[in-house]
C-alpha positions as CSV (number, residue, x, y, z in Angstrom):
1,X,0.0,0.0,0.0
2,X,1.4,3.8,-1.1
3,X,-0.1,6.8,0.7
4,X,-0.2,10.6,-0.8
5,X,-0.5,12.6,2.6
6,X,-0.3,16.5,3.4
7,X,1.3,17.0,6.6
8,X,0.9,20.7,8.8
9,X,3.4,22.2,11.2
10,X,1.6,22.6,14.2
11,X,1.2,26.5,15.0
12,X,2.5,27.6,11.5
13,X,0.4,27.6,7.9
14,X,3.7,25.1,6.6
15,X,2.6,21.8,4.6
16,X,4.1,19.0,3.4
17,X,3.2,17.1,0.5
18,X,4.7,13.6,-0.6
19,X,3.6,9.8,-0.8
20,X,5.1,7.2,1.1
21,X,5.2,3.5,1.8
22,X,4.6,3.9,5.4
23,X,2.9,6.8,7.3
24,X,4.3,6.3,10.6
25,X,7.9,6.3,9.5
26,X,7.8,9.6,7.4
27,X,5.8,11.0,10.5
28,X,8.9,9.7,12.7
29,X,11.2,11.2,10.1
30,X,9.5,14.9,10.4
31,X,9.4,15.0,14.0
32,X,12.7,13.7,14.5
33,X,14.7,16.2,17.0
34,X,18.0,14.4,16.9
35,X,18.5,16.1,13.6
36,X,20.2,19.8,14.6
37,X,17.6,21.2,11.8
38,X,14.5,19.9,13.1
39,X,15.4,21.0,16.9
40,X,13.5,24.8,16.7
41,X,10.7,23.0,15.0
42,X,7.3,22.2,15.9
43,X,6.0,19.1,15.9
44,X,4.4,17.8,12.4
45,X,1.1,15.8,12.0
46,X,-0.7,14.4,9.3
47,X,-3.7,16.5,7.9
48,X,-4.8,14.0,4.9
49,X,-3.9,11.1,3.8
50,X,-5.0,9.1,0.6
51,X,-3.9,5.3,0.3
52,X,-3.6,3.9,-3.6
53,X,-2.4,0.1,-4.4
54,X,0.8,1.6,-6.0
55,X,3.2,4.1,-5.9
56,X,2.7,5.6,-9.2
57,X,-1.0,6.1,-8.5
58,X,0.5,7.5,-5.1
59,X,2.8,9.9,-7.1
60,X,0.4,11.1,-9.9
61,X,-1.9,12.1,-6.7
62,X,0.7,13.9,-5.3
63,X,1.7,16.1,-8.2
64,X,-2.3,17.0,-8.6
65,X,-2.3,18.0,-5.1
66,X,0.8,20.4,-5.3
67,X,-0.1,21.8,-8.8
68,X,-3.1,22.9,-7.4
69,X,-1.4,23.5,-3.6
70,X,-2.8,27.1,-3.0
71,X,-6.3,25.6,-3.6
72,X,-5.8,22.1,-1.5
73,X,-4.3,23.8,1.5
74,X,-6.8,26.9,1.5
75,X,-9.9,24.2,1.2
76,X,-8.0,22.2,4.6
77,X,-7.3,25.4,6.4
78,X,-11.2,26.3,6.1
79,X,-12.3,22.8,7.7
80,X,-10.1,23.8,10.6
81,X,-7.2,21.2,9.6
């Protein structure tokens, strides 16, 4: 299973968008505060999440979702995600 997901910084208006083989790892990779870079920030958690039965499903619905980023992140900030 291959997942397209939008992860938020918590307290800022910064998203992610990628697919992955495993949710929980990429999660664990974000939120990672060994790494000096990720220290400062806050934490990250998954807004949305779509699963597809392979990965180039997973990436075609990734590059719709950031060609059209302004529109997907507006339409998650307004249902309070």
């Amino acid at each position: 299973m291959f997942y397209t997901y939008v992860a938020k910084q918590e307290k800022k208006k910064r998203y992610y968008i990628g697919h992955t083989c495993n949710l929980e790892m990429q999660l664990k990779k974000y939120n990672d505060t060994d790494k000096i870079s990720c220290r400062q920030k806050p934490a990250v958690y998954i807004v949305h999440y779509e699963a597809f039965s392979s990965e180039n499903e997973a990436q075609k619905r990734e590059r719709e979702i950031k060609n059209s980023k302004a529109k997907f992140c507006e339409a998650l900030s307004l249902a309070g995600m």
